[in-house]
C-alpha positions in Angstrom: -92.6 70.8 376.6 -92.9 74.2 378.4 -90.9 75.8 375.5 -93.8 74.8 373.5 -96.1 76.5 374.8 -94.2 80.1 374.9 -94.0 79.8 371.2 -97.6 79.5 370.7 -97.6 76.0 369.2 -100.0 73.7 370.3 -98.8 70.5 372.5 -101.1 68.2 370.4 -103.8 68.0 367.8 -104.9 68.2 365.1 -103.6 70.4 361.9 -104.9 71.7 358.1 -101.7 70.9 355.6 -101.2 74.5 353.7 -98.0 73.1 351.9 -95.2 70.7 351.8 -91.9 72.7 351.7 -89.9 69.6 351.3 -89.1 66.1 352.2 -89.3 66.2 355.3 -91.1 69.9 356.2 -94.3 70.6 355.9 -96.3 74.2 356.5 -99.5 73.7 358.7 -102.7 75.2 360.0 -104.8 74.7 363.0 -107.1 77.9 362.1 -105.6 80.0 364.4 -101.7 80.5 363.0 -99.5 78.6 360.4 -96.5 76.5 361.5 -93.8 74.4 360.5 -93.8 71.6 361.1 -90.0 69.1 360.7 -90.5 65.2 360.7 -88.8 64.7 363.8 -88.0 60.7 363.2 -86.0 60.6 359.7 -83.8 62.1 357.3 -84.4 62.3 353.6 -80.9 62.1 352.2 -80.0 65.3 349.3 -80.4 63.1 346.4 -84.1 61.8 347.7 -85.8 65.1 348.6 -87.4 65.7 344.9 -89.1 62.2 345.0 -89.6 62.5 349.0 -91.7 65.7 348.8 -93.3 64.3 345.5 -94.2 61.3 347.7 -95.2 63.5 350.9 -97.5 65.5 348.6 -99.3 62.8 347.2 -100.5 61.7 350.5 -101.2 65.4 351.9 -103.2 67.6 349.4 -103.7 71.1 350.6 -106.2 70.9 353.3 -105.3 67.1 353.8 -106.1 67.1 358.0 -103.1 65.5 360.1 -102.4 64.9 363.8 -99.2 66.2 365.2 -97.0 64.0 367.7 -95.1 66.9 369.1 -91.5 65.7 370.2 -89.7 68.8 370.5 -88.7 72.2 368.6 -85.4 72.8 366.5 -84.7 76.4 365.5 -88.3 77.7 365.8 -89.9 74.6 364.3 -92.1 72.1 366.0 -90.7 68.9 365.4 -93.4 66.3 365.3 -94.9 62.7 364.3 -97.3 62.9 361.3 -100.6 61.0 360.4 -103.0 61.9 358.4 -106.5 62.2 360.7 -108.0 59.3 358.6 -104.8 56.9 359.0 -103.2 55.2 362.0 -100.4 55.3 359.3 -97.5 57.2 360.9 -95.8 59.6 357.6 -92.2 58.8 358.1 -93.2 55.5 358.1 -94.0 55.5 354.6 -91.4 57.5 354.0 -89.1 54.7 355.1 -90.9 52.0 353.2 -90.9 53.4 350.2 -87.1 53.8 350.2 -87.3 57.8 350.4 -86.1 57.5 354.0 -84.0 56.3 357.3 -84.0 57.0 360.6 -82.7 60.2 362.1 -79.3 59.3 363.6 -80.2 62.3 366.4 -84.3 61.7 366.8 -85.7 63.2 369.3 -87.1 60.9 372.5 -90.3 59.1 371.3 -88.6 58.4 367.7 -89.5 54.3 367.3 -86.4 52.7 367.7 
């Protein structure tokens, strides 16, 4: 967690969605600095990344608020749970359900089993 904190990201909180970059990467804003942010928990196979970042910005509209589960950092990005601020509804969850998704085979500690 130290790590975190020398890059300037913040531990935990709360987050303004600027874009999503991809299926599983999203570009974020606390008001301060942008970020990206990686969905620490899955991976969106090549062939499901069109209809997974369709899906992902659907539920995220610019500006959509989100809180961040920070789990670690991977080649200067935080990697992170996602939920919107109005949802108890994790992001890769959905993802999952609706097909799009599968659990990382290397997920970071504090991935769901």
């Amino acid at each position: 967690m130290a790590s975190l904190l020398t890059v300037g990201v913040p531990i935990a909180g709360a987050a303004d969605v600027l874009q999503v970059r991809n299926g599983t990467l999203l570009q974020v804003g606390d008001g301060n600095r942008n970020y990206e942010v990686e969905m620490a928990c899955i991976h969106v196979q090549p062939e499901e990344q069109e209809a997974a970042q369709a899906w992902l910005r659907q539920q995220l509209p610019r500006r959509t608020a989100v809180n961040l589960r920070p789990l670690g950092q991977e080649q200067g990005r935080l990697q992170a749970r996602v939920r919107r601020i109005d949802s108890s509804d994790y992001l890769e969850t959905g993802l999952m359900a609706a097909g799009l998704a599968e659990p990382a085979s290397s997920a970071p500690a504090g991935c769901p089993v």
